[in-house]
PABA-473267 format. One record per residue (C-alpha): residue in three letters; x, y, z. Coordinates in steps of 0.25 Angstrom, whole numbers, padded with zeros to 4 digits, always signed. Layout:
REM PABA-473267
ALAXYZ
...
END
This chain:
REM PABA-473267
UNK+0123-0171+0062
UNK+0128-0178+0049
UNK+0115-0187+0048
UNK+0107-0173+0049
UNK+0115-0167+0038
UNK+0114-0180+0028
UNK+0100-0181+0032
UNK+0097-0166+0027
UNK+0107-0169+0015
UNK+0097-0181+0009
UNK+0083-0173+0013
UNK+0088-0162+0002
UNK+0089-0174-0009
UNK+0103-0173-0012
UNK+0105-0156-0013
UNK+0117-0149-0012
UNK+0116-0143-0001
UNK+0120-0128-0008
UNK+0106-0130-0017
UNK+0099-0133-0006
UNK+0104-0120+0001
UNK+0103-0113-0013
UNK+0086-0118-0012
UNK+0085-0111+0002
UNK+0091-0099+0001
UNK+0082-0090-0006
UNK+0085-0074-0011
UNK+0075-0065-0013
UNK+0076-0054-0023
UNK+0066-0044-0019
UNK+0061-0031-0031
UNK+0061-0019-0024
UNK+0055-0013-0036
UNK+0041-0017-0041
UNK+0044-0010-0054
UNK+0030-0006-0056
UNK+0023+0009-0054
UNK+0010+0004-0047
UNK+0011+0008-0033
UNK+0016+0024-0039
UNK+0020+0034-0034
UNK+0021+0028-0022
UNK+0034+0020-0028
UNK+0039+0035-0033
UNK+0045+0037-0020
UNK+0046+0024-0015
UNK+0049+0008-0019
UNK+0035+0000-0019
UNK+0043-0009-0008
UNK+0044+0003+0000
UNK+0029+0005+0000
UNK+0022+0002+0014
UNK+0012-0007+0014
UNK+0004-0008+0026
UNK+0015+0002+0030
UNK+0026-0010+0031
UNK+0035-0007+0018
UNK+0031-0018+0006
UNK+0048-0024+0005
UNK+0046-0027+0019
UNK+0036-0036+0018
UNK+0042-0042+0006
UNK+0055-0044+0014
UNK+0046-0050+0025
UNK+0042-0060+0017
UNK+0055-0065+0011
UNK+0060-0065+0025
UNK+0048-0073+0030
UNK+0051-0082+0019
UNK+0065-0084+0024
UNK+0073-0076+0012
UNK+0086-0071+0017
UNK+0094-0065+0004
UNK+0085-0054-0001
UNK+0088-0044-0012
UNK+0080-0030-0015
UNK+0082-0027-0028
UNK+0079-0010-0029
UNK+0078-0003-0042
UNK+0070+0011-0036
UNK+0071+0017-0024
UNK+0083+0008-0020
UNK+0085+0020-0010
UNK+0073+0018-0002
UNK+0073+0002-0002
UNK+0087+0002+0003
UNK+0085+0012+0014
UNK+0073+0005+0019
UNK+0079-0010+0018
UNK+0091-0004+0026
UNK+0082+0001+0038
UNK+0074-0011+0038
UNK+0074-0024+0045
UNK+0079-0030+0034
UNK+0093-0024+0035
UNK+0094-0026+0049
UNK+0102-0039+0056
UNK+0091-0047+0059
UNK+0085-0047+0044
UNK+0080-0059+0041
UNK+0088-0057+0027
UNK+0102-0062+0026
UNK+0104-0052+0014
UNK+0096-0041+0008
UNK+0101-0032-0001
UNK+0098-0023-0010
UNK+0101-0024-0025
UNK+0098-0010-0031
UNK+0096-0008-0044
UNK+0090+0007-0051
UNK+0091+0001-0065
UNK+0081-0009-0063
UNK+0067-0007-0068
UNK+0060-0020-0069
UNK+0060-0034-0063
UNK+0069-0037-0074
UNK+0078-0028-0073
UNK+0081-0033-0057
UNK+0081-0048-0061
UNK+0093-0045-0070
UNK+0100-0035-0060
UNK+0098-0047-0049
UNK+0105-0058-0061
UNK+0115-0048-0065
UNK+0120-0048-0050
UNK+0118-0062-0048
UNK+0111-0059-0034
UNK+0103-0073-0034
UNK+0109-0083-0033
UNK+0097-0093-0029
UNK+0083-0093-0032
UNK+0077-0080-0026
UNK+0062-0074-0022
UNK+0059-0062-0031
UNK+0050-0054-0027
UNK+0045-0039-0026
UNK+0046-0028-0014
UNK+0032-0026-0015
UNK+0027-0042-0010
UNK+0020-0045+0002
UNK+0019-0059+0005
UNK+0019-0070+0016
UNK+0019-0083+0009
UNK+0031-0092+0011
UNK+0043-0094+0001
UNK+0046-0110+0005
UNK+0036-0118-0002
UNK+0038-0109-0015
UNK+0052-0111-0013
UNK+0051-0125-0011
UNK+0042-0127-0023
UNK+0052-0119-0032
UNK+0065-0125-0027
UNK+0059-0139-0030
UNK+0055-0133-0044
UNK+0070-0129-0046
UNK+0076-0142-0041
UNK+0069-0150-0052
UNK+0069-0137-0062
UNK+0078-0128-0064
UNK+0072-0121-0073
UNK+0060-0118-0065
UNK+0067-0103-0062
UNK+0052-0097-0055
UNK+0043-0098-0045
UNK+0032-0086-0045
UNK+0024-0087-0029
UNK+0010-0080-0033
UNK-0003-0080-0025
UNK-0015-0085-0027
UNK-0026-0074-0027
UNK-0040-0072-0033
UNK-0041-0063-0046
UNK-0047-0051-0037
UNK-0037-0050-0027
UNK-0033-0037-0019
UNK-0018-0040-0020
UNK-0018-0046-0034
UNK-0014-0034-0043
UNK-0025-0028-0054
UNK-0017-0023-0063
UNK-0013-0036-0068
UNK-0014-0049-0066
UNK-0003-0062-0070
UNK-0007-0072-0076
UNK+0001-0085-0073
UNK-0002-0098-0082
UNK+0002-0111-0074
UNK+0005-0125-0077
UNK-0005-0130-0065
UNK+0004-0142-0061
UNK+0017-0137-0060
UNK+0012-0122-0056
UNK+0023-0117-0069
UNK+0020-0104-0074
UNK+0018-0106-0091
UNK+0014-0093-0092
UNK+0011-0078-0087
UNK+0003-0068-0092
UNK-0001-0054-0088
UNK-0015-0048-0088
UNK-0018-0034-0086
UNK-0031-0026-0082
UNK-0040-0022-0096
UNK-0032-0032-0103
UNK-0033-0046-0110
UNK-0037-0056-0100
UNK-0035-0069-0110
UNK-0021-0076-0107
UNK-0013-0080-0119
UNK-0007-0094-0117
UNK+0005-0099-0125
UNK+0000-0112-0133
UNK+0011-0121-0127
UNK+0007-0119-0114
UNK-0005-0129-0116
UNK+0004-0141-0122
UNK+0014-0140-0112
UNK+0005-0137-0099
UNK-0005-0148-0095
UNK-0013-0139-0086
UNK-0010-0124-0084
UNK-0017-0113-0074
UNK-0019-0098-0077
UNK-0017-0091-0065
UNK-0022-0076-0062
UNK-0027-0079-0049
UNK-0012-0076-0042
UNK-0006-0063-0036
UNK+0008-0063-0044
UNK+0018-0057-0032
UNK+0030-0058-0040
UNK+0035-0070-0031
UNK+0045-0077-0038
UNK+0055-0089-0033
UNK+0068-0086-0043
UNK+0080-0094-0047
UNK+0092-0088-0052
UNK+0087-0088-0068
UNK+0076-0079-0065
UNK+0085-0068-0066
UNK+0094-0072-0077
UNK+0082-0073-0085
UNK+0079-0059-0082
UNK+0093-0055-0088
UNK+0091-0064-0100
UNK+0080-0056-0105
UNK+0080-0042-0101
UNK+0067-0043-0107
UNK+0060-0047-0092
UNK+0055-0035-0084
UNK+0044-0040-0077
UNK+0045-0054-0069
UNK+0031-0059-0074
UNK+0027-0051-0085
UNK+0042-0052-0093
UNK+0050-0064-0085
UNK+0039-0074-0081
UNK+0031-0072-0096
UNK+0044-0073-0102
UNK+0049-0085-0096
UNK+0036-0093-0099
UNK+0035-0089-0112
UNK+0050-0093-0115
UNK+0048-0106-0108
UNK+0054-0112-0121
UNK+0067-0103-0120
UNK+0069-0101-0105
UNK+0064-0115-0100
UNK+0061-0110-0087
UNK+0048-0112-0078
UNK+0041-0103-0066
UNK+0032-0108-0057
UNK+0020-0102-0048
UNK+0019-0104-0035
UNK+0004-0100-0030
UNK+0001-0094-0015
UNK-0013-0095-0010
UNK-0013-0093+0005
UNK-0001-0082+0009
UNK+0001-0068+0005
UNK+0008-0064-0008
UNK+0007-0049-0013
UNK+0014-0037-0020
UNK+0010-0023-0020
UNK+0011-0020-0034
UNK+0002-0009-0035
UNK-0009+0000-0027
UNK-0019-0009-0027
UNK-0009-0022-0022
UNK-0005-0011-0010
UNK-0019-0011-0005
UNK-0021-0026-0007
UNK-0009-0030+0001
UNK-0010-0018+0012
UNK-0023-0024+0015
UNK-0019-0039+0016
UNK-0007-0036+0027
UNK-0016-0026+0035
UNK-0026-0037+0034
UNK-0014-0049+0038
UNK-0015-0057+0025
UNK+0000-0057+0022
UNK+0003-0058+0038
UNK+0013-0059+0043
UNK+0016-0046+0036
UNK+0005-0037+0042
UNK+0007-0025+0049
UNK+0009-0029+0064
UNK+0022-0038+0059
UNK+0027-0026+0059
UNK+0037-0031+0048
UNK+0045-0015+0049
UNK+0053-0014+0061
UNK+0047-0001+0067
UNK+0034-0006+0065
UNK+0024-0008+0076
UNK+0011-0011+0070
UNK+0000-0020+0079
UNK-0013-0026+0075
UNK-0025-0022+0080
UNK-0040-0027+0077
UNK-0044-0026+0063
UNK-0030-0027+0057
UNK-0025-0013+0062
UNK-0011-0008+0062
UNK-0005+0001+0072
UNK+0009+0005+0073
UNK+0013+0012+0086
UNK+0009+0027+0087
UNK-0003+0028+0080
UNK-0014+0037+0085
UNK-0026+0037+0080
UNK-0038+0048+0085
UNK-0048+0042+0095
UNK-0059+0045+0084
UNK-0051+0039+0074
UNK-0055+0024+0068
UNK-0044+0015+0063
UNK-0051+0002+0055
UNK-0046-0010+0053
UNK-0033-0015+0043
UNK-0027-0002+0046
UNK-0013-0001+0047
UNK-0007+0012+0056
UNK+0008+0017+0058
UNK+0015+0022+0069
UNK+0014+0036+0071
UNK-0001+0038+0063
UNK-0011+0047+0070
UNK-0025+0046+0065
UNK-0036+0058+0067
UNK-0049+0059+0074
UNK-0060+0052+0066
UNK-0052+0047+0056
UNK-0054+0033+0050
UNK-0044+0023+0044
UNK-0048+0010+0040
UNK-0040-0001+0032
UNK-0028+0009+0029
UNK-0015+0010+0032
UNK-0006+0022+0038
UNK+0008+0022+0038
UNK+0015+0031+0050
UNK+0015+0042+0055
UNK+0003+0047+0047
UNK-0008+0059+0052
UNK-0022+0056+0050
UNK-0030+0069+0052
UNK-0044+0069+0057
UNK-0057+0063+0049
UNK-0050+0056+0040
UNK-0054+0042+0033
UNK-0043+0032+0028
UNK-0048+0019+0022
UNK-0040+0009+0015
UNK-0028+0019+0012
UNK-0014+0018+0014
UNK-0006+0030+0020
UNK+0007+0031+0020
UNK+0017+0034+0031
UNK+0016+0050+0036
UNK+0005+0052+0028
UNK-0004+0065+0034
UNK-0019+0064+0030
UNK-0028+0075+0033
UNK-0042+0078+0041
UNK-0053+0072+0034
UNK-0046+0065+0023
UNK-0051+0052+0016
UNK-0042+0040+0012
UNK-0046+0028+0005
UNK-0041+0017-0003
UNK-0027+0026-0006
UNK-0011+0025-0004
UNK-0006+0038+0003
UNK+0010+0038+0003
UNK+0018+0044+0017
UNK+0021+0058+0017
UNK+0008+0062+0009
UNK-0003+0071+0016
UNK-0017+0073+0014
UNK-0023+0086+0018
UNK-0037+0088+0025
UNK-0049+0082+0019
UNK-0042+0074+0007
UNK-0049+0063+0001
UNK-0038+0051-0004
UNK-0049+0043-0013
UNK-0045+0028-0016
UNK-0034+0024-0025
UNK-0026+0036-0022
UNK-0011+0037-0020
UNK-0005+0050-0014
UNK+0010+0047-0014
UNK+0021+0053-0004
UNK+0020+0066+0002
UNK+0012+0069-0006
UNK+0001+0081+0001
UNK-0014+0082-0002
UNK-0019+0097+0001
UNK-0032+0096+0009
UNK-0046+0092+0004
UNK-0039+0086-0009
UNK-0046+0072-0014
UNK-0036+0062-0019
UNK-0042+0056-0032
UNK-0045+0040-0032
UNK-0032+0032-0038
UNK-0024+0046-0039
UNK-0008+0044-0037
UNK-0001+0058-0030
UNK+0014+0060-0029
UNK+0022+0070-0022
UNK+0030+0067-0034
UNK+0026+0066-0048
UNK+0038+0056-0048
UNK+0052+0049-0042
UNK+0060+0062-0049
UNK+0048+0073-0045
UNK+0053+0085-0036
UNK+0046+0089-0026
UNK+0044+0105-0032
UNK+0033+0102-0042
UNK+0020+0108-0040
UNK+0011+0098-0033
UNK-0005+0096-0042
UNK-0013+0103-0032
UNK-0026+0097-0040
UNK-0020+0084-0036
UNK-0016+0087-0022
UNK-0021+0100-0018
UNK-0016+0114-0015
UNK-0004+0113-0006
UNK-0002+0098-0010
UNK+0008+0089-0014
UNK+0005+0078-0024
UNK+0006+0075-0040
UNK-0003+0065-0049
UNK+0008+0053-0050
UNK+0008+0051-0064
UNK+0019+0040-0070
UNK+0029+0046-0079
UNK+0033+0033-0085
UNK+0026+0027-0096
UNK+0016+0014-0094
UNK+0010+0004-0102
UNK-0006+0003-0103
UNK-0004-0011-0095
UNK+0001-0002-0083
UNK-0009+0010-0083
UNK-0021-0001-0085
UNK-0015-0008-0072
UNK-0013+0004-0064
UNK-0027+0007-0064
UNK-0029-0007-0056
UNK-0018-0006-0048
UNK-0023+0005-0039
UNK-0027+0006-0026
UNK-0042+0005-0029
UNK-0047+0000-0043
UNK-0063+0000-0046
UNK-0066-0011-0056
UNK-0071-0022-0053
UNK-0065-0030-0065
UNK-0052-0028-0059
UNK-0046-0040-0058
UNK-0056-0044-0072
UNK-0044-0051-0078
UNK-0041-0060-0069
UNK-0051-0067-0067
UNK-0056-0067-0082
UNK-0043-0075-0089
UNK-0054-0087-0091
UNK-0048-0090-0106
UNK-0034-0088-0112
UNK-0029-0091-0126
UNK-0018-0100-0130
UNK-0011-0096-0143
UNK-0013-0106-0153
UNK-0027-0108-0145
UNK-0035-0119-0154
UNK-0021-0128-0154
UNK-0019-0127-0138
UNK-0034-0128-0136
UNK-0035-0142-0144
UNK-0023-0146-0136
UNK-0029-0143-0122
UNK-0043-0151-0125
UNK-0033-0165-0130
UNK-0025-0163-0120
UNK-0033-0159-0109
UNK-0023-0149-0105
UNK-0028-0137-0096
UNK-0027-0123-0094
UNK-0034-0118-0082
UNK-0034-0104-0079
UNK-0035-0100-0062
UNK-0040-0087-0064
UNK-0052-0095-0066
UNK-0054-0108-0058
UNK-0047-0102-0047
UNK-0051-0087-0044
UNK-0064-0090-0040
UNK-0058-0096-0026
UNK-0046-0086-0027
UNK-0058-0074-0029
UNK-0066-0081-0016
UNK-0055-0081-0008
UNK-0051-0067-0011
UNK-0066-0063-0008
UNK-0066-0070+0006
UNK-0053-0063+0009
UNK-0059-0048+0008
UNK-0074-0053+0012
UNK-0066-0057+0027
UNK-0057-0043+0026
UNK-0070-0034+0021
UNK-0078-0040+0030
UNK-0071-0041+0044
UNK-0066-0025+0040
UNK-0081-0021+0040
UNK-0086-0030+0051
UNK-0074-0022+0059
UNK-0081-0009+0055
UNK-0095-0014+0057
UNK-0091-0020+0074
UNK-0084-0006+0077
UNK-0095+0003+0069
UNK-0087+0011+0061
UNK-0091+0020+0052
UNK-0100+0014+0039
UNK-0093+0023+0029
UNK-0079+0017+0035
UNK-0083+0005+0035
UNK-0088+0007+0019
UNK-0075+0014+0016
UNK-0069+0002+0021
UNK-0076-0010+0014
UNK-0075-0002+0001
UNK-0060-0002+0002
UNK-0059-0017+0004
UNK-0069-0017-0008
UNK-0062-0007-0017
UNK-0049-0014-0014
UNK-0051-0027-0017
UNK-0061-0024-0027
UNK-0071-0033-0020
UNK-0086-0033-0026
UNK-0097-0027-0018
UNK-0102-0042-0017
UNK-0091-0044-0008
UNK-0093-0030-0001
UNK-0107-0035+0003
UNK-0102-0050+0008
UNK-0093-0042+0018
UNK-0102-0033+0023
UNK-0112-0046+0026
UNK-0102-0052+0033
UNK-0097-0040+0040
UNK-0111-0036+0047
UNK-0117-0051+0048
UNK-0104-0052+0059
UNK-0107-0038+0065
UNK-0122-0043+0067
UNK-0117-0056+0071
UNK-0108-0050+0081
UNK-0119-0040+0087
UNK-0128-0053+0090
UNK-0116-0060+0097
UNK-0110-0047+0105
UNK-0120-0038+0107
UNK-0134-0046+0109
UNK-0141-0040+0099
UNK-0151-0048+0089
UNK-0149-0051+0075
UNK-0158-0041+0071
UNK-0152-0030+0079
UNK-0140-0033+0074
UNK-0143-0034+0061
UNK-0150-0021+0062
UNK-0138-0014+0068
UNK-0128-0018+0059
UNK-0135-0016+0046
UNK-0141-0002+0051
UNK-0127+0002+0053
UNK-0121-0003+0041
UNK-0132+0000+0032
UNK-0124+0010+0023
UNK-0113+0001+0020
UNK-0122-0011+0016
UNK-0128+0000+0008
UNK-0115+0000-0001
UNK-0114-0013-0004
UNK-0128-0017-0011
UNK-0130-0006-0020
UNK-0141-0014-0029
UNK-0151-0025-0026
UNK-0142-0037-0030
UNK-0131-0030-0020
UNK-0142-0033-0009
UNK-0146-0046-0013
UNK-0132-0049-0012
UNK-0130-0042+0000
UNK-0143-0053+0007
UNK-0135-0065+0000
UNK-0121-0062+0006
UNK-0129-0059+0019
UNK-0137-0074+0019
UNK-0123-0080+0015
UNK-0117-0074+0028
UNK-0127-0078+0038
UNK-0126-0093+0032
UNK-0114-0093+0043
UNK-0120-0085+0055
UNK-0127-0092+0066
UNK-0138-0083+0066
UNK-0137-0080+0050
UNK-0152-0083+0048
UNK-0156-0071+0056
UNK-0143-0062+0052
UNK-0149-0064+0038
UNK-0164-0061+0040
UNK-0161-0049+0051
UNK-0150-0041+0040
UNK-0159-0044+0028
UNK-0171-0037+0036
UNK-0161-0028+0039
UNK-0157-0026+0025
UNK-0171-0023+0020
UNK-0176-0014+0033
UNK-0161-0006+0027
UNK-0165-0003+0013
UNK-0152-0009+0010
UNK-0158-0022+0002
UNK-0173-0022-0004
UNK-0183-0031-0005
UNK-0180-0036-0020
UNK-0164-0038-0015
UNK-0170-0047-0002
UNK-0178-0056-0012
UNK-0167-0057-0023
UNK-0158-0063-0012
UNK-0168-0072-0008
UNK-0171-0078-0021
UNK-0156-0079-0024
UNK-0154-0094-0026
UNK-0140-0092-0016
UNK-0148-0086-0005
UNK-0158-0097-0006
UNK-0147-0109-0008
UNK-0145-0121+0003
UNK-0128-0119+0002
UNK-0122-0112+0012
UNK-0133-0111+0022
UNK-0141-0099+0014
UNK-0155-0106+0012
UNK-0155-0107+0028
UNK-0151-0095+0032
UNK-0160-0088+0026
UNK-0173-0095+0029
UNK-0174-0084+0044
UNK-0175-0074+0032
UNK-0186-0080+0023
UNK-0196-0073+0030
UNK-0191-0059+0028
UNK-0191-0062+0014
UNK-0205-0067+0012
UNK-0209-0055+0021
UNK-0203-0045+0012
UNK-0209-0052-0002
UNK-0222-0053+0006
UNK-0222-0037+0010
UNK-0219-0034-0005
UNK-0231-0044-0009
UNK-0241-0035-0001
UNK-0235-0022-0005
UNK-0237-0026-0019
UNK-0251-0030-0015
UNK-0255-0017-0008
UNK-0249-0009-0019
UNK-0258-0016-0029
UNK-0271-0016-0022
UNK-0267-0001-0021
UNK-0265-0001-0037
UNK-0277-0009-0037
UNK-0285+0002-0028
UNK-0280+0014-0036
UNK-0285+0006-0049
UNK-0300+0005-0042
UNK-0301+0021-0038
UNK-0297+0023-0053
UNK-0307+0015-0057
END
């Protein structure tokens, strides 16, 4: 027993056992509040942690993580709502004998308005008293804590002074869950993966990157980083939060605290560090855009285990079915009705005759009438929507109700109990409260232009003050945003400036010393990867439609979503199609005996009008003929896939003639890489009829020319 006990004693190198213990043992500090204003007026009535996503509230997955992760001493710190948050935390699992916690509690605190202002409260009553995880209610994540853990407790045995280690993930410069409203800029010392620097960029605004002009003396090699999803991660020691009291100038933990640190390296001598994930899940839901990015990826199991049918709520009862849908107990749903695929359904939800729903998610006991259409929405729990009514791409909070015949159009946000009188069209991005805000009575007069007569609804409008930065990033952080430059900023910060630039730039070529910026070298394969993951969930979600014939205007509806969302190009639209119908005609040939060319007739015929909306001009259809060649480079049978659906095609109407022979003299269609020159070759004689038949109509129109000229003579 003794020789075990030395044993272990001598693999620690000597520690004290206290400091060993001290190393293992890891709190958590977890902010209730987001002090931020994005996701209003849902957060009027209700913390953002509170918010159900996927209807499992967003703190429970945060908890789920840290519990996953092993962290038994958890504190929520609240400022708003500490009512709410309690009541919830009390009647949860989480305060029952067999929580994973040791100790949750609940630190309080109405003054507090800022990050900064929690830091301080936390050092004022010395609740740390090891290094801690700070992180935000709002996270979902399933990545796990020991190799960051072990990679920052080595730091701080050789360093005491390295107080912070920031866990972002690594992510393209178009990503769904990276926020558009603004975008960090992290500058790294490439071999030691130190942060020197930190830098904000902001939609419409300057995109060059100021650089101090030490950093190029000091740093041998450093990397500009815009390629990372920034969850607010961080791996504190005890100095963090003294920091924060010294200078009550730090609100924000990036913005003040991490900018300020860096820049007073000289004064504060301390050092943070990055640590990058690329495989696992990491994401907050920081605004209405973020909301839909991260509803979908648990729908569609990116950060399982926390997907619906863990059922992570003790009263849930969720089970998967095909096409990642999710059904509580007690759902009905009309026999006419059609449920599509990533849906998520609560208990107690009955859904009318002939209604659709498809990649939404219904909380309980909601009442779908008759003829409705919901696509890519999120409704609340006890949510009543009318006959007839259409929903897409919108939030509807629980209590609300929507009338006969309404129309929600995307971006839309109808707040708590909030009534919409029948036949009312809900404006695109609009945001309506029952209360105009926390304070409101219920007496004033409801806007009956906005609502309806009989309605129950106000235009939320935001009484406090904000600066030009917030307003220009509101207008990205909606639910839907249509510009396709976006996420422009990111991936343009090809050049910065150093100040004192001619010095600093002299220095870099004697040296040799380098600044390398990732936003650059790196996106490209961050952007691919990005691509391939909605290519495989567009594709597979229309394919579903396409086997079990469902209607083409759903379908569209559908795709669109996915496209709008992810603000995807239509290149990317018409690559998922191609795939999409290639397997249905592959899959007609296998299962149902039918010829290529039947198949490829049936399918196209039937889904003519959607190929219609993706090749609006003749380079649209050329592209539509390369993406179809580069598909059937993999197919068995690929060489009579492509000459049967590009006969098909051109008997359609839905490519001409000069789009058939702009493909076919496109040096890609034609190139011996990838198998492209051979697949085609079963085609070559289609193409060589068609420039034949145009030959001899050219001919025949000129001898008639040539006749008419003769009789005038």
């Amino acid at each position: 027993m003794s020789g075990r006990k030395e044993k272990k004693a001598s693999g620690s190198g000597g520690k004290k056992p206290a400091e060993e213990q001290r190393e293992q043992l890891l709190q958590a500090v977890v902010l209730a509040d987001s002090y931020e204003k994005k996701i209003r007026p849902l957060t009027l009535e209700t913390p953002r942690c509170l918010v159900p996503v996927a209807n499992t509230p967003l703190i429970d997955y945060t908890l789920e993580f840290l519990a996953h992760n092993g962290v038994e001493d958890v504190i929520i710190f609240v400022s708003s709502h500490a009512e709410k948050i309690e009541e919830y935390i009390r009647g949860s699992k989480w305060n029952l004998p067999s929580s994973p916690f040791k100790s949750c509690q609940i630190i309080v605190s109405p003054s507090s308005s800022s990050v900064g202002d929690a830091m301080r409260e936390i050092d004022q009553k010395q609740l740390i008293t090891t290094d801690f995880l700070l992180l935000h209610g709002d996270f979902v994540g399933n990545f796990q804590l020991e190799g960051v853990l072990e990679e920052h407790n080595k730091r701080r045995r050789i360093d005491k002074n390295a107080i912070m280690t920031m866990v972002l993930r690594e992510a393209g410069s178009s990503h769904r869950t990276k926020p558009r409203g603004e975008t960090g800029v992290f500058v790294v010392e490439t071999a030691s993966n130190r942060c020197v620097h930190y830098d904000e960029i902001r939609p419409g605004g300057e995109s060059k990157i100021m650089l101090p002009s030490n950093l190029t003396k000091e740093h041998s090699e450093l990397t500009v980083r815009t390629d990372l999803i920034d969850c607010f991660v961080d791996i504190c020691s005890p100095d963090v939060p003294a920091l924060f009291t010294e200078n009550f100038d730090y609100q924000h933990i990036r913005r003040h605290f991490l900018h300020g640190i860096l820049t007073d390296y000289d004064l504060y001598s301390k050092t943070i560090h990055l640590h990058v994930i690329s495989r696992d899940y990491a994401a907050r839901v920081r605004s209405l855009q973020t909301y839909d990015a991260v509803s979908r990826d648990i729908i569609s199991r990116w950060a399982y285990p926390f997907c619906p049918d863990s059922n992570l709520g003790t009263d849930q009862t969720y089970a998967l079915k095909r096409g990642n849908i999710y059904t509580e107990d007690g759902v009905v749903e009309a026999k006419s009705s059609i449920v599509r695929n990533k849906t998520v359904l609560g208990a107690g939800t009955s859904i009318g005759e002939k209604s659709v729903v498809c990649q939404s998610v219904i909380g309980r006991k909601c009442k779908i009438g008759n003829n409705a259409v919901i696509e890519n929405a999120y409704i609340w729990d006890s949510v009543t929507v009318g006959n007839d009514c259409k929903i897409s791409n919108a939030i509807i909070a629980s209590g609300a109700t929507l009338g006969k015949g309404c129309i929600v159009e995307p971006g839309a946000v109808i707040s708590y109990g909030v009534n919409i009188a029948d036949g009312i069209t809900v404006k695109g991005n609009s945001r309506i409260c029952s209360k105009r805000d926390a304070e409101d009575s219920d007496e004033e007069q409801p806007d009956e232009e906005l609502v309806g007569i009989g309605g129950l609804g106000h235009e939320y409008e935001d009484s406090e003050s904000e600066d030009e930065d917030e307003l220009q990033s509101a207008l990205y952080d909606g639910l839907v945003f249509g510009l396709n430059h976006a996420n422009d900023s990111d991936s343009s910060i090809s050049t910065f400036s150093i100040d004192g630039d001619s010095e600093d730039e002299d220095l870099q070529r004697e040296t040799g010393r380098q600044i390398r910026s990732d936003s650059v070298t790196t996106a490209g394969s961050d952007d691919n990867d990005e691509a391939e993951s909605w290519h495989k969930e567009a594709s597979l979600s229309l394919f579903a439609a396409v086997e079990n014939d469902h209607p083409v205007e759903v379908a569209s509806l559908e795709l669109n979503g996915l496209r709008m969302t992810s603000d995807a190009s239509w290149h990317q639209v018409r690559r998922a199609v191609v795939t999409a119908l290639t397997n249905r005609i592959e899959q007609l040939v296998s299962k149902s005996s039918k010829s290529i060319p039947q198949a490829a007739e049936l399918v196209y015929t039937r889904w003519q009008p959607l190929i219609k909306r993706t090749i609006y001009e003749r380079k649209d259809q050329s592209d539509y003929l390369l993406l179809l060649q580069k598909e059937c480079c993999d197919r068995k049978q690929g060489n009579s896939i492509l000459l049967n659906v590009a006969q098909k095609l051109f008997e359609l109407d839905l490519v001409e003639e000069e789009a058939i022979n702009g493909w076919w003299v496109d040096e890609r269609s034609s190139t011996e890489v990838g198998g492209m020159a051979k697949v085609r070759k079963s085609t070559e004689a289609f193409v060589k009829w068609l420039a034949e038949a145009e030959e001899e109509e050219e001919s025949e129109e000129e001898g008639e020319e040539e006749s008419e000229d003769e009789g005038d003579e």
